[in-house]
TIPARO-64151 format. One record per residue (C-alpha): residue number from 0; residue in one letter; x, y, z. Coordinates in pm, 1 decimal. Example, Ala and Ser with C-alpha at 12.3 -4.5 7.8 and 13.67 -1.06 7.14 Angstrom:
+-----+------+----------+----------+----------+
:  nr : rest :       c1 :       c2 :       c3 :
+-----+------+----------+----------+----------+
:   0 :    a :   1230.0 :   -450.0 :    780.0 :
:   1 :    s :   1367.0 :   -106.0 :    714.0 :
+-----+------+----------+----------+----------+
This chain:
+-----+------+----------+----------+----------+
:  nr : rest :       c1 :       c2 :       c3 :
+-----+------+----------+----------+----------+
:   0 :    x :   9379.6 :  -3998.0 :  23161.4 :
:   1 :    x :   9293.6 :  -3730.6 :  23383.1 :
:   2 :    x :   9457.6 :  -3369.1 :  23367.7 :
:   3 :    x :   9515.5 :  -3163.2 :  23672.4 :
:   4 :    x :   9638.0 :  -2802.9 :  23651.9 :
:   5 :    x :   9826.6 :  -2697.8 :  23994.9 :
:   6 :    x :   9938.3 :  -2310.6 :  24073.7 :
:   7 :    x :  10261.4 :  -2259.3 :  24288.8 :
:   8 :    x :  10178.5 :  -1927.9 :  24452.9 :
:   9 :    x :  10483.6 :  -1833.0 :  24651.1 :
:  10 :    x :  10473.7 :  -1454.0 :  24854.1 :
:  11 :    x :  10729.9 :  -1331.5 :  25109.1 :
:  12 :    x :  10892.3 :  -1661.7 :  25152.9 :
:  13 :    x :  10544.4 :  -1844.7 :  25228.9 :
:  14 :    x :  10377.2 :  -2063.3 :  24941.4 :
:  15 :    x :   9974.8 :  -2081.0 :  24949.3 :
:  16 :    x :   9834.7 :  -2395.2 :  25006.0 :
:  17 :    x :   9485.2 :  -2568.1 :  25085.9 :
:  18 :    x :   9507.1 :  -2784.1 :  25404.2 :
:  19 :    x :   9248.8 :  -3100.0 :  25373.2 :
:  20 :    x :   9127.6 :  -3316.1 :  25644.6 :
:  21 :    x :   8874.6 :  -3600.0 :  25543.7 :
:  22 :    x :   8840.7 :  -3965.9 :  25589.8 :
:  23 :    x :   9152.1 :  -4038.9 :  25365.9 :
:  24 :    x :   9382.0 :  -3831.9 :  25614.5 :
:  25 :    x :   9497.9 :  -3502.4 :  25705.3 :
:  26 :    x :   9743.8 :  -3301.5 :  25396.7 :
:  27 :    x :   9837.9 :  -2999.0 :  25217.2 :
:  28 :    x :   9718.6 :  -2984.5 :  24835.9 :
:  29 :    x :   9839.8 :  -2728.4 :  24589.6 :
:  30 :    x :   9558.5 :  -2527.6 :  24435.0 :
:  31 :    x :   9402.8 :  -2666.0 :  24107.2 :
:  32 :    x :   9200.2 :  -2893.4 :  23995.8 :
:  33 :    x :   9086.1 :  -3060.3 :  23679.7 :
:  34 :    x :   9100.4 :  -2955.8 :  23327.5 :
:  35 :    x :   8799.2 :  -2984.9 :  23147.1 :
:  36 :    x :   8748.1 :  -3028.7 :  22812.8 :
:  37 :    x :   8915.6 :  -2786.5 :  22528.6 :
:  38 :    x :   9050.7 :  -2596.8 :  22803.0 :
:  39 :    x :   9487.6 :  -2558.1 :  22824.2 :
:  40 :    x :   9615.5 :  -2666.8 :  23114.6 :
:  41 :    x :   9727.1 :  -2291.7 :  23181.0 :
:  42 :    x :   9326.3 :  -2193.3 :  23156.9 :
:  43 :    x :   9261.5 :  -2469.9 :  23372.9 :
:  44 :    x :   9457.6 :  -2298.0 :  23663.5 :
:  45 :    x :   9371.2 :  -1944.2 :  23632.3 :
:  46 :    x :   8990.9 :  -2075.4 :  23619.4 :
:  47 :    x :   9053.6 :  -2339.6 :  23948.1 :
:  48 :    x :   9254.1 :  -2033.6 :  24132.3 :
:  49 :    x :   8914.2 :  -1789.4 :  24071.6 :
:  50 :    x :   8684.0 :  -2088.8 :  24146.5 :
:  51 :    x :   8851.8 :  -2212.6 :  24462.4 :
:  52 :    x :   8993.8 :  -1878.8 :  24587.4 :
:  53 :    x :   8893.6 :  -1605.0 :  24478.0 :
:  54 :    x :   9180.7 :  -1456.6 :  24284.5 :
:  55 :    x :   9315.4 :  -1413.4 :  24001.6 :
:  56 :    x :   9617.5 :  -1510.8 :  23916.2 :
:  57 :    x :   9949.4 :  -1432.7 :  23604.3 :
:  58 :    x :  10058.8 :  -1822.2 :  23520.6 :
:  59 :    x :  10416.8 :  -1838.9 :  23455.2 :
:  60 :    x :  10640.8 :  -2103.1 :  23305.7 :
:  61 :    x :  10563.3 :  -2490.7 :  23371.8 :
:  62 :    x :  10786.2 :  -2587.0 :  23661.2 :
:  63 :    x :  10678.2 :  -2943.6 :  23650.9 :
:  64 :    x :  10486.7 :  -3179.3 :  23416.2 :
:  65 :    x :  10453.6 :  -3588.9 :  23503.5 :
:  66 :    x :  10226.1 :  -3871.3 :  23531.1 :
:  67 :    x :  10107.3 :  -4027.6 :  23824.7 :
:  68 :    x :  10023.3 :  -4390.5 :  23632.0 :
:  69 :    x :   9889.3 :  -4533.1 :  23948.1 :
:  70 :    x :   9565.4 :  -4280.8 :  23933.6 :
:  71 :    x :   9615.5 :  -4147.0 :  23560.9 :
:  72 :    x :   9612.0 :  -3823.6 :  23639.6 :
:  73 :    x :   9896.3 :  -3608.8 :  23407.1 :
:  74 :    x :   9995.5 :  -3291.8 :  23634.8 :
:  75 :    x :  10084.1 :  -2933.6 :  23508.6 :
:  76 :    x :  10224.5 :  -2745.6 :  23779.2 :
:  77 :    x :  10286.2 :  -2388.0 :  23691.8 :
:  78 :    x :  10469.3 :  -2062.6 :  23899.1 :
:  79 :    x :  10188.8 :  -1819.0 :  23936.5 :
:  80 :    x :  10153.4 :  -1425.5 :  24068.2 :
:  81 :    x :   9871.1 :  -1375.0 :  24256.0 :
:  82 :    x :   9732.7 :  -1026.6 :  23996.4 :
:  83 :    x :   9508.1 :   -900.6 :  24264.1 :
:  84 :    x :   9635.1 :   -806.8 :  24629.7 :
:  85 :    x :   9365.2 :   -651.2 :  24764.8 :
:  86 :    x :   9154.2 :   -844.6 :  25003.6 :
:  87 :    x :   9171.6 :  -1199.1 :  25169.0 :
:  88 :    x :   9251.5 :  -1536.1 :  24993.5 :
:  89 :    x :   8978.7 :  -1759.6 :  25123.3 :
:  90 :    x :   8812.4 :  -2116.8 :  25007.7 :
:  91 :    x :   8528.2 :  -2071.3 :  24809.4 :
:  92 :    x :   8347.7 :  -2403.7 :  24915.9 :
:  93 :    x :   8199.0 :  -2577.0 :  24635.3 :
:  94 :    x :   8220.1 :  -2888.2 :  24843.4 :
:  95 :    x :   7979.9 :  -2938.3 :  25184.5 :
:  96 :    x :   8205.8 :  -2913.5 :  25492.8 :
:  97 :    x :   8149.7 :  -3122.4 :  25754.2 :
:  98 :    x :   8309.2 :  -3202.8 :  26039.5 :
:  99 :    x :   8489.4 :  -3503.8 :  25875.4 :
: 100 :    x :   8538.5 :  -3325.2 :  25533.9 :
: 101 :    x :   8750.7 :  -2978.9 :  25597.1 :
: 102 :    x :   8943.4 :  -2726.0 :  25410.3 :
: 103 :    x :   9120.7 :  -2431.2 :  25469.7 :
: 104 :    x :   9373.2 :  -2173.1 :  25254.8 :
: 105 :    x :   9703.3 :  -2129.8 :  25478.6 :
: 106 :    x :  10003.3 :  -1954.7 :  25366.7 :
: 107 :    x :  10270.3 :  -2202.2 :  25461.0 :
: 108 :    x :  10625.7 :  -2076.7 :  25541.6 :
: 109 :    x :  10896.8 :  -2272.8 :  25270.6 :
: 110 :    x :  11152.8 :  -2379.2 :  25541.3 :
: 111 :    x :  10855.4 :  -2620.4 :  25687.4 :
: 112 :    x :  10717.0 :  -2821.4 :  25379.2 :
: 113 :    x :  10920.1 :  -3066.6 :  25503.0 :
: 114 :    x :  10751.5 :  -3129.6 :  25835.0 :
: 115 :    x :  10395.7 :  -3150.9 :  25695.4 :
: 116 :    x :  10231.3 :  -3401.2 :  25404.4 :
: 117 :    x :  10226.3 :  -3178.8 :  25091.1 :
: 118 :    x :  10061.0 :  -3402.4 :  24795.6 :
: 119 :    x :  10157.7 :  -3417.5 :  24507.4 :
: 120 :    x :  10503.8 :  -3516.0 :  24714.4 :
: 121 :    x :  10704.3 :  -3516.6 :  24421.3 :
: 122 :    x :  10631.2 :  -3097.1 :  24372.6 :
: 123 :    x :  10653.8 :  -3112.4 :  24730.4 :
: 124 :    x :  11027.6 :  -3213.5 :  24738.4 :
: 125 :    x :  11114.3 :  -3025.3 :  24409.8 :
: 126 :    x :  10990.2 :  -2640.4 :  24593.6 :
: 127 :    x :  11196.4 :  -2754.8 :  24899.6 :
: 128 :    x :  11507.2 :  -2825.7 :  24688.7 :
: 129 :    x :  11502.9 :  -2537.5 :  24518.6 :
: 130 :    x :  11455.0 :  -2319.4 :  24829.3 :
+-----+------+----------+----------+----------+
């Protein structure tokens, strides 16, 4: 089974998010990514937040842990505090964009992740209840 490490990276009311549009469909992901081998899931999400944006980042307490048996992927989703301020949180492409294959880092006010497709859906609906 598969282990992904997700950061919840919430600022002024607005959580960070990457929005994705490829072949699959158009969607808001949580930053992360996999956690490779003898790596924590905590180290997994401080490495995927430098990799994929650029920062660093404090992880706090696990706000949700689950398995998603139809992919086998076991999620660690942890409140994090973006440690350096300075500068611009941008996507640092590891993957080719195209014109059918995009991504982009948007701050995304609270109130409206419930008009757009925020995956995983279950965190999705969790933030918006507790906000």
């Amino acid at each position: 089974m598969r282990k992904r490490g997700t950061a919840i990276i919430i600022e002024d009311g607005k959580v960070l998010l990457i929005y994705r549009r490829n072949p699959r469909g158009t969607y808001y992901v949580f930053p992360g990514g996999g956690v490779k081998a003898g790596e924590t899931p905590e180290e997994g999400v401080i490495r995927e937040c430098q990799e994929e944006l650029g920062i660093s980042v404090s992880v706090g307490p696990l706000f949700l842990e689950y398995v998603e048996e139809d992919v086998s992927l076991h999620i660690y989703a942890y409140k994090c505090v973006r440690t350096v301020k300075s500068g611009n949180v941008t996507w640092k492409e590891r993957h080719k964009q195209t014109a059918d294959n995009r991504y982009r880092v948007e701050w995304v006010e609270i109130s409206r992740l419930a008009e757009i497709t925020v995956l995983p859906e279950k965190l999705q609906k969790l933030l918006l209840a507790e906000n």
